[in-house]
N, C-alpha and C positions, 0 to 999 in steps of 0.2 A: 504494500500500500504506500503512493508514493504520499505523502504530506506537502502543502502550503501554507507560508503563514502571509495574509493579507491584512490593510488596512480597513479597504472598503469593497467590499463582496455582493456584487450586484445579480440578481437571479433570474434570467428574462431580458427578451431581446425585443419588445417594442418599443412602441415612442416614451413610454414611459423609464423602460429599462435605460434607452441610448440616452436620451435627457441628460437622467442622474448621470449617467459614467459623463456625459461629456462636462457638466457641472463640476462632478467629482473631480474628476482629471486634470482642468485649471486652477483647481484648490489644490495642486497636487500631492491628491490623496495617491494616488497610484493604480485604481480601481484593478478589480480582476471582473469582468462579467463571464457567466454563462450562460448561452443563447437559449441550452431547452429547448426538447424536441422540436420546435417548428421555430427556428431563427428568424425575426423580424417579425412574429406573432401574429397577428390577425390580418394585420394590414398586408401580408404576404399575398392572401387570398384575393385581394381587392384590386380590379383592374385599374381605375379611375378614382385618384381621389380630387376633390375639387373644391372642397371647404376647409384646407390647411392654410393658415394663410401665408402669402410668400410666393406660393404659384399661381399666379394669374393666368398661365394654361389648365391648369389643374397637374396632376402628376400620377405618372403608375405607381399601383402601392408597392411594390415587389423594390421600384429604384429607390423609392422614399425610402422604404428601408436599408437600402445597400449606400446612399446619402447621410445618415444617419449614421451606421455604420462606420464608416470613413472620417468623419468627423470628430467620434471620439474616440477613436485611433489618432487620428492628426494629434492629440493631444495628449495621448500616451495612455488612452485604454486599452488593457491585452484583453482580447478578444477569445474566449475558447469555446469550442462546441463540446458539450456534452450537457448531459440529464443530472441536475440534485437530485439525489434518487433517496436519500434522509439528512436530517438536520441534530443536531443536539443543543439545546439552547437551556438546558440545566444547568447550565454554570459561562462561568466567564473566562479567558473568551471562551468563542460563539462557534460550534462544530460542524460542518457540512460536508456531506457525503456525494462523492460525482460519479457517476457511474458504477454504485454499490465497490467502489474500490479505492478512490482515492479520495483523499480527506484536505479539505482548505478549514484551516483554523484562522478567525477573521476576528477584527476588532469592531467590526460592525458591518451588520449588513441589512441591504434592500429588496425587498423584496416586490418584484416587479412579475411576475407571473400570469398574471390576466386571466381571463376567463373567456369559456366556449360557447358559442353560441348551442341550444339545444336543438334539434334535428325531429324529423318525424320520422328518417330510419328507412326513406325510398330511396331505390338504387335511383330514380329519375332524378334527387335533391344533389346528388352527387354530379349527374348527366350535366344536370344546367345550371351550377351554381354561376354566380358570374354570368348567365347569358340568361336572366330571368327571375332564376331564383336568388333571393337576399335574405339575408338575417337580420338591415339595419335601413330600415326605410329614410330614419333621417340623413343618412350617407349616400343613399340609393336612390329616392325617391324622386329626385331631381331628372334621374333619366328619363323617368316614366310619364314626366309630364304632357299631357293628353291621350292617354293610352287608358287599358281597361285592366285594374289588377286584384290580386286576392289577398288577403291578410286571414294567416291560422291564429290562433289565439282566442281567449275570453277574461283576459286581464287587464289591468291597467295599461299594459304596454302595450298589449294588440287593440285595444281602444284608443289608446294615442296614436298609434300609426294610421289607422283604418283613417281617422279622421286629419291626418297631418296627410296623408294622400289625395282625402278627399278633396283637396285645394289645389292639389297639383294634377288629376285625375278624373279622367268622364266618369268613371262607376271605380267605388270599391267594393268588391266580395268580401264579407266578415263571415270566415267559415267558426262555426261553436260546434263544438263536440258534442253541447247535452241542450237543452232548453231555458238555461239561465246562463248568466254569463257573471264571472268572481270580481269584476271590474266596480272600481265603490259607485254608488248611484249616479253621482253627478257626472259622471264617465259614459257610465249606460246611457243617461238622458241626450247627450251629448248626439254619440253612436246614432241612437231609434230617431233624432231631430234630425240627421243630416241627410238631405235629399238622395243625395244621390251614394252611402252607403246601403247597402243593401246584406241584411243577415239572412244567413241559411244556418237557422237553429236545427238541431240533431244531425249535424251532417258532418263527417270525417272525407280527407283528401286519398283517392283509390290512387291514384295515379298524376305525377305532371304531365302534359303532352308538349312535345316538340320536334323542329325540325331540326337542320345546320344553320338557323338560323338565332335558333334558339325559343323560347317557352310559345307555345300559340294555347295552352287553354288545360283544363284540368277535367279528373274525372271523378265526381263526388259521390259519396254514396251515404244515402239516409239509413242514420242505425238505429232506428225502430221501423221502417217498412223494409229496407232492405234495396230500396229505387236507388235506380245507378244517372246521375248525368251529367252531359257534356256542357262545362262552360269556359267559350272563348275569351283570352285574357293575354296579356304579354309579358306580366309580372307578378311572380310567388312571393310573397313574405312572410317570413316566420318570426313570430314573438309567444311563442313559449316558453320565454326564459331561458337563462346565462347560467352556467353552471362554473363558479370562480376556479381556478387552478391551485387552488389551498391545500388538498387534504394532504399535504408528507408534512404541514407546518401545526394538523389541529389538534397535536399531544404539548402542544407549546401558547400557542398564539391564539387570544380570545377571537372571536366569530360570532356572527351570527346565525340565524338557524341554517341559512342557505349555504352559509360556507364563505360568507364575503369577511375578509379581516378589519376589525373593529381598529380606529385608530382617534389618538388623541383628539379632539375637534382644535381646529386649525394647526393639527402639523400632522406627518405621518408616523410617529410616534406610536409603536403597539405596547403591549402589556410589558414585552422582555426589554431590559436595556439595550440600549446599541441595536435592536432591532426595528426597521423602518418599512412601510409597505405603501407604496405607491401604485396608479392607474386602476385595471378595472378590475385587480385580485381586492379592490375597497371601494369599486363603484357602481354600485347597483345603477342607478339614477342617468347619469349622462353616457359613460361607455364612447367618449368621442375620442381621436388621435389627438386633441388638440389636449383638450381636458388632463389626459393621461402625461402628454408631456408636459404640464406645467405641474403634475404633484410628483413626476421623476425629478423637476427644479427643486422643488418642495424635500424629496428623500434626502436631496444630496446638500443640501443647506442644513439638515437636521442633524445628517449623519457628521458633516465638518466641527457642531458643533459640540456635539455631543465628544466629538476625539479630541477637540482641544480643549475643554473641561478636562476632561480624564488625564490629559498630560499633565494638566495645572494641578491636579492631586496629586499627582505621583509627583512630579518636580521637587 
């Protein structure tokens, strides 16, 4: 097992993770990040982004990331791929495990990890992600403007979307699984008032349909009669909930029921010393690239300060 010892141990390679290292990095902390399974995190997935601001073309998420990337390098973040696969945060310092075999013992760290969008588990969501189907209507929605789309859910969130489309959208589909919907009232009233959303109570999503063009319409099917049918649409969105990337931290770090990590109010401070948790592994609520990197600015200002306190003890 080889061992490291770091300063600042950044966990996660989105806007949030690169932020902090690049913040960290000019405070030269010395950062170590690891990128974790899916390097550049969500925004990997995302063809077009166009509400970052800075790009006035908009920009691919995949280069945003490798931009990102590059930058705090420029500034002396070392960069490593591999998986935290466990942590130790019972004592001080702070023990992290990469690859079930190598150990970074850290004087503090961030935890930038993020969360997944939740899926309904169709190989078609898989077919056309990026060419129809989305997970983030506020991100997405913009393309769709005049087009006819569907929104799954019966939450708060699928009632935000359904209705944040309906502005930019001829018809939104609000597919409900059962014949009420969990969304608080004033959300529902919202929803049933808006002309041109349209709900299909008791109805689950059989199938997406499309071509090489990508999504042209869905195949529903009512789960009390068992009626199958076909509606034309250009765009899937799913708001079923985020599932945070927390559980190797929940023997350590307070949470919420969902798994979102609970931190100081106004810093990103969690329960353990020297531990910091930034972007969307603490943001149920917004979930935006933008967002994420201004509480990665947030980790790495916390984390700075927190290690020259500690120095000033020891001195």
């Amino acid at each position: 097992m080889a061992k490291e010892e770091v300063k600042v141990l950044i966990i996660g390679s989105g806007p949030a993770g690169y932020t902090a290292a690049i913040y960290a990095a000019r405070a030269g902390l010395n950062p170590v990040l690891y990128t974790g399974g899916q390097p550049g995190g969500q925004l990997t997935t995302t063809n077009d982004v166009e509400n970052f601001p800075g790009y006035p073309e908009g920009i691919n998420g995949p280069q945003m990331m490798i931009d990102l990337q590059k930058q705090a390098e420029r500034f002396g973040t070392k960069i490593n791929y591999g998986l935290v696969t466990s942590v130790d945060f019972s004592g001080y310092p702070l023990k992290v495990t990469i690859d079930e075999k190598d150990e970074v013992i850290a004087e503090s760290v961030i935890i930038a990890t993020g969360a997944t969008a939740k899926y309904l588990g169709l190989p078609s969501e898989e077919k056309f992600y990026n060419r129809g189907v989305s997970a983030c209507a506020v991100c997405d929605g913009y393309f769709y403007r005049g087009k006819e789309v569907a929104v799954v859910g019966a939450g708060d969130s699928a009632a935000e979307e359904a209705t944040y489309l309906a502005k930019l959208c001829t018809k939104v589909h609000l597919i409900v699984r059962r014949d009420e919907m969990r969304a608080s009232r004033i959300m529902q009233n919202r929803v049933l008032s808006t002309p041109n959303i349209e709900v299909h109570w008791n109805t689950e999503t059989e199938e997406i349909i499309g071509d090489d063009n990508g999504v042209t319409g869905v195949r529903l099917v009512n789960t009390r009669t068992g009626e199958k049918k076909h509606v034309a649409l250009q765009g899937f969105f799913l708001a079923i909930g985020h599932k945070p990337n927390t559980d190797i931290f929940k023997d350590y770090i307070e949470m919420d029921e969902t798994g979102y990590i609970k931190v100081q109010p106004g810093s990103t401070k969690t329960n353990i010393e020297g531990v910091f948790a930034v972007g969307d592994a603490t943001d149920k609520v917004y979930r935006q690239a933008i967002t994420a990197a201004g509480t990665g600015c947030m980790g790495a200002l916390d984390a700075e300060k927190f290690l020259v306190a500690k120095e000033l003890q020891t001195a």
